[in-house]
LOTORRO-608204 format. One line per 5 residues: number of its first residue (from 1); for each residue x, y, z of C-alpha. Coordinates in steps of 0.001 Angstrom, whole numbers, plus 524288, in hexadecimal, padded with zeros to 5 digits. Layout:
<kolvos>
NUM> X/Y/Z ~ ... $
</kolvos>
This chain:
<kolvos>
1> 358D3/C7BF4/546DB ~ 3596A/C7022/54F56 ~ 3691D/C6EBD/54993 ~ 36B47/C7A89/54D79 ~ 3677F/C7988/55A53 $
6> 36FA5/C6D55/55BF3 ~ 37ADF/C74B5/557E2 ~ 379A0/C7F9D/562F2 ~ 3763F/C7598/56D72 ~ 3839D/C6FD7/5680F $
11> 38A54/C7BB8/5694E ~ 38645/C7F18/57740 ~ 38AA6/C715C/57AC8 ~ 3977C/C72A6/575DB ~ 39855/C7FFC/57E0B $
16> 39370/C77E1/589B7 ~ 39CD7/C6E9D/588B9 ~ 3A91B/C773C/5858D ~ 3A5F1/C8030/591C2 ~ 3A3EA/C7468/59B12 $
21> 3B18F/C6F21/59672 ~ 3B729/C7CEE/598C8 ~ 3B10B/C7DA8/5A5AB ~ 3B5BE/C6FA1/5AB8A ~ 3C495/C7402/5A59B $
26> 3C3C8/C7FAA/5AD21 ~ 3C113/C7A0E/5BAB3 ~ 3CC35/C6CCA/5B726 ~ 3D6F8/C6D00/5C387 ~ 3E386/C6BD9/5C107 $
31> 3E29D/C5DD9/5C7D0 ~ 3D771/C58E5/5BD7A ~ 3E006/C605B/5B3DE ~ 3E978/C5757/5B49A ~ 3E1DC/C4CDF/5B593 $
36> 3DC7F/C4C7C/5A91C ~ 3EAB6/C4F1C/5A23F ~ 3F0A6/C4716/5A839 ~ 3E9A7/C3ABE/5ABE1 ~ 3EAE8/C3481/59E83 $
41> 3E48E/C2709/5A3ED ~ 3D9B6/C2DC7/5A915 ~ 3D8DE/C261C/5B5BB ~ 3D85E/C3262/5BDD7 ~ 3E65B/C337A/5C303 $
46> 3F3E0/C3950/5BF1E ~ 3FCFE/C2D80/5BFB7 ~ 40BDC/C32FD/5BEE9 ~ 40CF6/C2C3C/5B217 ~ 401A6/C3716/5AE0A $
51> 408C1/C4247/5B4CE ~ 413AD/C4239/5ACA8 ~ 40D37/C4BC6/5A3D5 ~ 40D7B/C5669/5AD7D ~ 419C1/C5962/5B24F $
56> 413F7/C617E/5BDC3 ~ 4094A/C586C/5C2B5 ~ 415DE/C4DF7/5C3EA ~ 41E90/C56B0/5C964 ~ 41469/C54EB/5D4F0 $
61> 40EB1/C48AB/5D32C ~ 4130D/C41B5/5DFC6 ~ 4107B/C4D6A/5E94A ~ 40248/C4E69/5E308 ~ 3FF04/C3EA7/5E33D $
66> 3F995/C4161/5F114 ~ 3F5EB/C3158/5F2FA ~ 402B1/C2D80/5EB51 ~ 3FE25/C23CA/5E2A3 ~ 40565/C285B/5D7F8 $
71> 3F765/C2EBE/5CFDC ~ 3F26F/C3D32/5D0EE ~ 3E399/C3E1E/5D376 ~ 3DCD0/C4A62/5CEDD ~ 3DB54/C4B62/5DE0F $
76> 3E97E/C4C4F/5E02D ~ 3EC4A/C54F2/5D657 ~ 3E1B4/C5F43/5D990 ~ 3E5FA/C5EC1/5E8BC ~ 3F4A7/C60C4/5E593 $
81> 3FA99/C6DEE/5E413 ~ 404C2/C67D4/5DDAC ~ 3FB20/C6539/5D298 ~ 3FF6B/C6C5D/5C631 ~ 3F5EC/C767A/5C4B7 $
86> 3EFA2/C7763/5D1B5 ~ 3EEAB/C847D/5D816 ~ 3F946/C834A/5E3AE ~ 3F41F/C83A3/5F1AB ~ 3F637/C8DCE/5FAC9 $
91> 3FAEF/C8BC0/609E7 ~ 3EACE/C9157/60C70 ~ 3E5FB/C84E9/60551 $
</kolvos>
């Protein structure tokens, strides 16, 4: 019995788990997006040698380095229209 038991708890735990992941992908920005495929040494910025790998996001990369230091912050990138895969902004916003 007690096996058994273990086995649903288990279960529902796995479910938990699975919908939470589900959940946090659906509500990722383009910005953090990026972020996470392209900053391969994980010290929180895009470096151009990082944008490479996304022809779009370096197509931009200068106009959307707001303080010019030559790194994208996930700051930058979600403030940027330019952004690849940010919803443009109207004239209203």
């Amino acid at each position: 019995m007690m096996k058994r038991l273990e086995k649903v708890l288990l279960a529902l735990c796995a479910v938990a788990a699975v919908q939470a992941v589900s959940v946090a992908d659906a509500h990722a920005t383009p910005a953090r997006t990026l972020m996470q495929k392209l900053d391969t040494n994980k010290d929180g910025l895009i470096s151009l040698k990082e944008a490479v790998r996304h022809t779009g996001l370096l197509r931009n990369f200068g106009l959307i380095d707001d303080n010019e230091d030559g790194k994208l912050s996930e700051a930058e990138l979600a403030k940027s229209k330019l952004t690849p895969g940010n919803k443009k902004l109207t004239a209203s916003e």
